[in-house]
N, C-alpha and C positions, 0 to 999 in steps of 0.2 A: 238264912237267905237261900231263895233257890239260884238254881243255874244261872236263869239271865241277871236275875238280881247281882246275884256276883259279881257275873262279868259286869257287866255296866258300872259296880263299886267299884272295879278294878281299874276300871276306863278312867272313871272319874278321878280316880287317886293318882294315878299318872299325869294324867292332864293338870290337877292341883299341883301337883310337886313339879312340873319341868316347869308350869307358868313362875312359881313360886319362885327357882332355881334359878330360871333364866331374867327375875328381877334382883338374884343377889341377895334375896331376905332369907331370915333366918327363920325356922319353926315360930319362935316368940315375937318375931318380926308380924310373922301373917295374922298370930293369934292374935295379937294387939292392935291392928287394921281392921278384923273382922268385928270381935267382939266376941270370937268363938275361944272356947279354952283351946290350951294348946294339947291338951289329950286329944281333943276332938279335931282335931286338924290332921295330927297322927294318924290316928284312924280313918280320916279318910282318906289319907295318900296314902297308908297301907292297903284301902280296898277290905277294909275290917268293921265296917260299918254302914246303916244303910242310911246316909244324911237327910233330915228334912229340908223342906224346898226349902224354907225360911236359913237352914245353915248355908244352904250350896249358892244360896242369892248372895249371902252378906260376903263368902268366899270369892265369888265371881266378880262381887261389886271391888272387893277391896283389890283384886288383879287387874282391874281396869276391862277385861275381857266379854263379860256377858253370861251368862249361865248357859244359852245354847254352846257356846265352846268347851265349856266342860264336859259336856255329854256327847262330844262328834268330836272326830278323828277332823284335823285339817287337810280340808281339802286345795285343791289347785285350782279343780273347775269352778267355774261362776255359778253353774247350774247345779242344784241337789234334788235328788229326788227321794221321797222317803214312802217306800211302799208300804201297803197295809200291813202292820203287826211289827216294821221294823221301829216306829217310834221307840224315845226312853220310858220306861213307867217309870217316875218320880213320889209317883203319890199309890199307896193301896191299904183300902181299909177292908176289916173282917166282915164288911158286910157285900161285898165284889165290888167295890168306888173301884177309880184308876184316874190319876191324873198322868197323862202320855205328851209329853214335848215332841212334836211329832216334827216342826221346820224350827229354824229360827236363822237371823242375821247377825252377825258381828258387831263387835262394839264400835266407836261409842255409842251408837243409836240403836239400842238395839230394840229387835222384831219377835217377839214368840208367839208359835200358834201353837195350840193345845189341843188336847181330844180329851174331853173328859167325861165319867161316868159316874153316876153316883147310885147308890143302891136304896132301898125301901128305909125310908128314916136316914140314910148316910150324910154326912156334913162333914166339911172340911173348912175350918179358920185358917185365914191368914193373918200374921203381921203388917203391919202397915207398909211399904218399897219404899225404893228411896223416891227423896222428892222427884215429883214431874212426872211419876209413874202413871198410868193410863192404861186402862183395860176396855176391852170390848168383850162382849158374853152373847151367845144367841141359843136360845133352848131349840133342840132339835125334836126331843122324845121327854114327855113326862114332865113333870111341876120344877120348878128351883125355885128356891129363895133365897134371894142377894140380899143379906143385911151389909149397909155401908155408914161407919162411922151410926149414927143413931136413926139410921134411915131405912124401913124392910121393903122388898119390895118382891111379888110372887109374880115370877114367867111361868108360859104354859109354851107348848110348842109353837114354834114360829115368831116367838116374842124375841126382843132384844135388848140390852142397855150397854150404856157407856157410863166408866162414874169412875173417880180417883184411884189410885192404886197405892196412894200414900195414906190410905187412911186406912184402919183393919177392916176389913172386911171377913166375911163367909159366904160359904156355898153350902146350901140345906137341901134333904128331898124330902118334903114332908107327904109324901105318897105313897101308895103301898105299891105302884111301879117304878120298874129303872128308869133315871134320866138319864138324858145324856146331851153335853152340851161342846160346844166349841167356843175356844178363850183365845182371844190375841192381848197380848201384854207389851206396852210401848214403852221404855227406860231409854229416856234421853239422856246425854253425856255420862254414860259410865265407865270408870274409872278416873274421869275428871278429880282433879284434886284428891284422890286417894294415892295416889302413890306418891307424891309429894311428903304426907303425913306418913306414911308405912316407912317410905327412907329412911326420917327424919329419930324415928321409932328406936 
C-alpha cells in the first residue's frame, strides 16, 4: 500500500475498533453481524489491509454508522468541506479506475457522493446494499455501462440514471478513453435492527 493508502487503512481501523468498542462487542461479535471473518476484521482495525467497499459497507452497516464515518474524523461543525484531491480513494484498479468518497452524511440516512473514474476497458462490480439502497450516476467524460440485476444500460457524457442499489450491479468503460463519473448512493435506516442482532450474538 502506498502512503495515503495507509493512512486512510489506519484511519479506517481506528474508527472500526472505537465504533466496535464503544458498542461492547467483541472481535467475533462484529465478525458475526458483518458476515466478515474475523481475520479480516482484525486486519482492518489493525490498518493492515486495504478493505473492499463491499467489506467496509457490511462493517459500517452492522455499527449502525454509515461508511462515510468510517472514512472521516468526527466532526463538530455542521458544515464539511472536502477539497480537491482530499476525498477517500476506496476503489483503485491497474488500469488508473478510482472510486473517491469525496462527502457523505451520517446515519441512519445516509448520503454518499463519489467521484469516480474508470479507465479504457476498466469495471468495477458491486454486491447487491442493503435493502432500500438507491443510487444515482451521471456520466461526466467518456462511455459507462450500468449493468443492473439483468438490465445493461450504455451512458455517454451528459447522461444519467437512477436504479436500485440492492440488486448487483456494475460500472464498465468499454472505450478506449477515461470515464469519469459522479455517484450519490442513498442507504436508508442504517444500522436499524443490526445491533439488536450483534448484541444478541
Amino acid at each position: 500500500m502506498d502512503e495515503s493508502t495507509t493512512a486512510l487503512a489506519s484511519a479506517i481501523g481506528g474508527r472500526v475498533k472505537q465504533e466496535r468498542q464503544s458498542r461492547g462487542w467483541t472481535l467475533d461479535q462484529l465478525a458475526e453481524a458483518t458476515g466478515v471473518s474475523r481475520r479480516m476484521v482484525v486486519n482492518v482495525e489493525q490498518g493492515t489491509t486495504n478493505p473492499s467497499v463491499g467489506t467496509l459497507l457490511r462493517i459500517s452497516d452492522a455499527l449502525g454508522v454509515g461508511l462515510p464515518a468510517l472514512v472521516e474524523t468526527p466532526r463538530p461543525k455542521p458544515v464539511k468541506v472536502t477539497r480537491s484531491g482530499e476525498g477517500a480513494a476506496l476503489w483503485t484498479s491497474a488500469a488508473g479506475g478510482r472510486g473517491v468518497l469525496v462527502a457523505g452524511t451520517q446515519s441512519p440516512d445516509v448520503l454518499e457522493l463519489w467521484d469516480w473514474t474508470l479507465g479504457a476497458g476498466d469495471g468495477h462490480a458491486s454486491e447487491a446494499h442493503a435493502a432500500g439502497t438507491k443510487e444515482l450516476l451521471q456520466v461526466h467524460s467518456g462511455s459507462v455501462t450500468i449493468s443492473v440485476a439483468d438490465e445493461t444500460f450504455v451512458l455517454e457524457a451528459g447522461d444519467a440514471v437512477s436504479f436500485p442499489g440492492d440488486a448487483a450491479h456494475s460500472y464498465t468503460n468499454p472505450g478506449i478513453e477515461t470515464a469519469r463519473f459522479s455517484l450519490a448512493v442513498f442507504e436508508p435506516g442504517v444500522g436499524t435492527g443490526h445491533r439488536s442482532a450483534a448484541g444478541d450474538a
